[in-house]
C-alpha positions in Angstrom: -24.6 -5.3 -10.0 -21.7 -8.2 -10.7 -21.3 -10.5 -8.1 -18.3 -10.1 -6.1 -15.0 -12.1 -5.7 -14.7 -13.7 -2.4 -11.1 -14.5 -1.2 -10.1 -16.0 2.0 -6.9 -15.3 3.3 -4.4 -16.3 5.8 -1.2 -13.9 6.6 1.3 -15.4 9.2 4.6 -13.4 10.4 6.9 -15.2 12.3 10.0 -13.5 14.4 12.5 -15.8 16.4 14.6 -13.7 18.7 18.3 -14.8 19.6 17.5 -13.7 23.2 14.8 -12.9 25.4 12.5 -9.9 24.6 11.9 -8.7 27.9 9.1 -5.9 26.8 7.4 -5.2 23.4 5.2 -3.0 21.6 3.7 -4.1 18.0 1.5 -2.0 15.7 -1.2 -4.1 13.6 -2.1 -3.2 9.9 -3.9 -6.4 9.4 -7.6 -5.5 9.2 -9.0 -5.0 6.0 -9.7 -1.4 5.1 -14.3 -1.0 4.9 -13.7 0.6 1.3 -16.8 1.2 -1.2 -15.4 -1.6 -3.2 -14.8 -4.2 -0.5 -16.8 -5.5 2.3 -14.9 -7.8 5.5 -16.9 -10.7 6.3 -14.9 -12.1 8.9 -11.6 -11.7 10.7 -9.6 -13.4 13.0 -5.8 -12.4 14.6 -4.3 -14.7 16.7 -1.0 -13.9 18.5 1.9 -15.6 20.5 2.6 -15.9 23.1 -0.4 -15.5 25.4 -1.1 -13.1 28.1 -0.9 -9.3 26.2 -2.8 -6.0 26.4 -4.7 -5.5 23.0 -6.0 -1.9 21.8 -8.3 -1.6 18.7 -8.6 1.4 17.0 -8.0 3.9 13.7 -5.1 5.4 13.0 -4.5 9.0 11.2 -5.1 7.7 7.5 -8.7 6.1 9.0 -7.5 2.6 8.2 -8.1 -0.1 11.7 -5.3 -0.7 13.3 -4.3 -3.0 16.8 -1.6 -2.1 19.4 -0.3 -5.3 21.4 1.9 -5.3 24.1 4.0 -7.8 25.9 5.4 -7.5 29.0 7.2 -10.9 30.1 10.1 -12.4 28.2 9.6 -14.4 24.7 11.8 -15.3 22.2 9.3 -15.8 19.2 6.6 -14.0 18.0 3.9 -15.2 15.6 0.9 -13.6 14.2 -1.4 -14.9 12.2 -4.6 -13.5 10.8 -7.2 -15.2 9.4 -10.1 -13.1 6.8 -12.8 -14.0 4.6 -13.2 -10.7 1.8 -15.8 -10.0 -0.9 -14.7 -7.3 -3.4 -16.7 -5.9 -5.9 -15.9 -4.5 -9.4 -15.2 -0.9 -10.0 -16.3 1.4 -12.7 -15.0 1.1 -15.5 -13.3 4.9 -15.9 -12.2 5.9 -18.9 -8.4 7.9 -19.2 -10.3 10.7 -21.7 -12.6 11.8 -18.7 -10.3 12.8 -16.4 -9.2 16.6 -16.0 -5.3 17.6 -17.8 -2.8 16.6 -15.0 -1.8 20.3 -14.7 -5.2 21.0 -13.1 -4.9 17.6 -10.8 -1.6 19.0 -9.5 -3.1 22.6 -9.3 -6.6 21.9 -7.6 -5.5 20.5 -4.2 -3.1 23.7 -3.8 -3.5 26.2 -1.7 -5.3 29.6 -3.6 -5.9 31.6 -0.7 -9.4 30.2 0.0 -10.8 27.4 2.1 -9.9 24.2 -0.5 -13.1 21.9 -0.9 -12.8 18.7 1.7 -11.7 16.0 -0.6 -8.9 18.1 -2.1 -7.8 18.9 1.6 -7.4 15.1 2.0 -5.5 14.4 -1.0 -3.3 17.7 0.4 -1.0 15.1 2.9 -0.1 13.2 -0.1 1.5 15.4 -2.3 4.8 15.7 -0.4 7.9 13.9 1.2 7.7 11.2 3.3 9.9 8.9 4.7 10.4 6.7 1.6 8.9 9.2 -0.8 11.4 11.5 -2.5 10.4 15.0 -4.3 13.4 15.3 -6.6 14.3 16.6 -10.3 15.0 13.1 -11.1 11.6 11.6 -10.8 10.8 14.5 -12.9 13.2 13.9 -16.0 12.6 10.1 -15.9 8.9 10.1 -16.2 8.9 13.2 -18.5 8.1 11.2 -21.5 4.7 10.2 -19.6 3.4 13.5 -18.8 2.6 15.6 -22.0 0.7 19.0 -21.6 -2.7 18.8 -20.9 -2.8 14.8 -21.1 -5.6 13.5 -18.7 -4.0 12.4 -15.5 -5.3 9.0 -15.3 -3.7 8.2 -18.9 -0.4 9.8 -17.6 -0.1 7.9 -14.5 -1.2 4.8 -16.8 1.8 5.3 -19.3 4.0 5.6 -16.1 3.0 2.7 -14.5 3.7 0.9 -17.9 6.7 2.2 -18.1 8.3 1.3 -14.6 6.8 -2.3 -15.7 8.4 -2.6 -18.7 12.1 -1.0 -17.4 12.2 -2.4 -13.9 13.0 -5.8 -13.0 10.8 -7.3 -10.4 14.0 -9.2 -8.1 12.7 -10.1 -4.5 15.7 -10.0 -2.4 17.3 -7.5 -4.5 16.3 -4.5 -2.0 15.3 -4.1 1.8 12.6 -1.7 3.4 15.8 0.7 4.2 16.8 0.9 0.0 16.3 4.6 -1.3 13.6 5.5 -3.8 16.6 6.8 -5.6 18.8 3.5 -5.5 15.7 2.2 -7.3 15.6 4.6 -9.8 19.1 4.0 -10.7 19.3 0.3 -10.4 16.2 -0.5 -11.9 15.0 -3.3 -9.6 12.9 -3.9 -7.0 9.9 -5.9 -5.4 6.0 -4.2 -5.1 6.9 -1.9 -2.6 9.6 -0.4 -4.4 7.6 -0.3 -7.6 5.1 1.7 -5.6 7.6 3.7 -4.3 9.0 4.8 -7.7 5.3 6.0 -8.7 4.3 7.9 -5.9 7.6 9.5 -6.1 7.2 10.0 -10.1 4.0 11.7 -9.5 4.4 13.7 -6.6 7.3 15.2 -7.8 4.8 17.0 -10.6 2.6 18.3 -7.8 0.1 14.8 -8.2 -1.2 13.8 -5.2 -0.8 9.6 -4.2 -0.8 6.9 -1.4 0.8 4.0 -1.1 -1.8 1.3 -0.6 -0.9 -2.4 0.9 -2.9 -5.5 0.7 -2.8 -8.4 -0.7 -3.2 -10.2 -4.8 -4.5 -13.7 -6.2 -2.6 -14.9 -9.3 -0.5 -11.9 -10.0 3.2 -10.8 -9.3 3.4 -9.9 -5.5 0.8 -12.5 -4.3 3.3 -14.8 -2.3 3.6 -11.7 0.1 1.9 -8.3 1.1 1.4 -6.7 -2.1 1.5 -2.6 -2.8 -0.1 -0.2 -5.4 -0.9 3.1 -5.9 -3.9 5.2 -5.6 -3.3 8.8 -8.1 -6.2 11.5 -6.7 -8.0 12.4 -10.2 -11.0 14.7 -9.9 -13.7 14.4 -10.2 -13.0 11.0 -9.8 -11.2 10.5 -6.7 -8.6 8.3 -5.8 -8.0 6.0 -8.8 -5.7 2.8 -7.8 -2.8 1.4 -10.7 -0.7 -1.4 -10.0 2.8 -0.8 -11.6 4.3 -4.3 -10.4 1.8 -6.0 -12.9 0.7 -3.0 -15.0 -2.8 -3.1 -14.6 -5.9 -1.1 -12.9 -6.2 -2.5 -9.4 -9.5 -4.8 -9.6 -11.3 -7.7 -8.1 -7.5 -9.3 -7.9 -7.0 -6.6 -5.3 -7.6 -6.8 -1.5 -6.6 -3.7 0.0 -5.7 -3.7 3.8 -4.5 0.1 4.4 -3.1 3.0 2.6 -0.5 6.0 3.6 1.9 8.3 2.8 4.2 5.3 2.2 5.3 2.0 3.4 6.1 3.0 6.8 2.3 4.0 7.5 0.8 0.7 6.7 3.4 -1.5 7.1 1.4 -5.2 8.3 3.3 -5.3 11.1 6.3 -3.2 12.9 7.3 -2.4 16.4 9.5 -1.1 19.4 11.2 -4.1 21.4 13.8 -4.3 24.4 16.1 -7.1 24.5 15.9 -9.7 21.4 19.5 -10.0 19.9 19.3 -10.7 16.1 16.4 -12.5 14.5 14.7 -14.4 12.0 12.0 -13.0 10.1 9.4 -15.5 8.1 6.6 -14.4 6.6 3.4 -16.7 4.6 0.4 -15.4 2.6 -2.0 -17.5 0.9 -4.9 -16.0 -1.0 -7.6 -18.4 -1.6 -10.5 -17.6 -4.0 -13.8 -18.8 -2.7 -17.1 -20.5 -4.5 -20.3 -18.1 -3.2 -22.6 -20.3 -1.4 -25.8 -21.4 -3.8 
């Protein structure tokens, strides 16, 4: 087996409230997923201000998660998390062995019979969600991408190509709140969006896909959280394509959670009372590491 890539990395979010935040609840996507392809050697979160109630756990998707809450006045907020992370090389699947992408759409439907387990999974991820449209749209704009029985994986590779090649990557040029469909039509976005516009492509053919967020070395999206896409592809499982730098997720990928969308694995979001406006700042380094002789 290769030897793995090992990355240290250090994520720090930074809110300044114009007022006090008299009580607070956060919710944590900042543990790295255990995935076959990635092993957590150490972690670290640190949090101000002192003196909070901290819950560990796993939420619905199966990826860690940590609840804080604060119940005396602050007017900043800083997180930082500290990880050490070995991933390992994937196999090397070729586009020709995976099924037509008719029978990807078709196998995790519903044919009046107990679907197998993995197909029941990839079920949640073939519909709306929050910042995933199901629209004609989607449809027509990928058409070129999805001939008749075309093996998925090489039709989700020509559409990741595609949004690479006619969307702009502009940071700053959309929020978290922009439609998929605003995206579409003004052809510009950062990774999430880019993600976004996939999972929305593909599930509007009856594919089913996850948003995943982590983090990338040396690629487009690696000043910030990054986001990809994982396509479900029997017999293969869930195959990951990153459409922000048109490539196969890899050894350049460190993969925190994954969801329906941004909104399920967002790195860190909450419910506050008090506040005013704020300042958000946020810093990601990615640091690849020598292995130790």
């Amino acid at each position: 087996m290769s030897r793995p890539t090992r990355y240290r990395v250090s994520h720090e979010t930074v809110y300044d409230y114009g007022s006090d935040v008299v009580h607070s609840h956060q919710l944590l996507h900042l543990v790295p997923r255990p995935a076959p392809y990635q092993q957590c050697l150490e972690h670290r979160i640190d949090i101000s201000p002192a003196g909070y109630r901290r819950r560990d756990g796993i939420d619905p998707f199966g990826n860690p998660v940590t609840r804080v809450e604060f119940e005396h006045p602050h007017r900043r907020l800083e997180v930082v998390t500290d990880m050490e992370v070995e991933v390992y090389p994937r196999p090397n699947i070729l586009a020709s062995d995976t099924i037509a992408w008719e029978r990807a759409a078709f196998e995790p439907s519903y044919h009046g019979r107990p679907p197998a387990r993995e197909n029941l999974e990839a079920c949640r991820f073939r519909h709306e969600s929050p910042y995933v449209r199901v629209k004609g749209m989607f449809t027509e704009f990928a058409e070129d991408c999805f001939p008749s029985g075309q093996p998925v994986l090489a039709c989700a590779e020509a559409l990741m190509t595609k949004l690479y090649r006619e969307l702009q990557y502009a940071p700053g040029a959309t929020t978290v709140a922009t439609p998929v469909t605003e995206v579409l039509e003004r052809r510009c976005g950062v990774c999430q969006d880019f993600a976004h516009l996939m999972i929305s492509c593909l599930r509007s053919r009856g594919l089913a896909a996850r948003y995943v967020s982590g983090y990338v070395r040396s690629l487009v999206g690696a000043a910030a959280s990054h986001a990809w896409v994982a396509v479900y592809a029997p017999p293969f499982g869930w195959l990951e394509l990153d459409p922000t730098n048109d490539k196969p997720a890899g050894t350049d990928h460190i993969a925190i959670a994954w969801g329906r969308d941004f909104g399920d694995v967002s790195p860190l979001r909450g419910v506050i009372l008090g506040g005013g406006t704020h300042r958000l700042s946020v810093s990601v380094q990615v640091e690849r590491l020598e292995h130790p002789q």
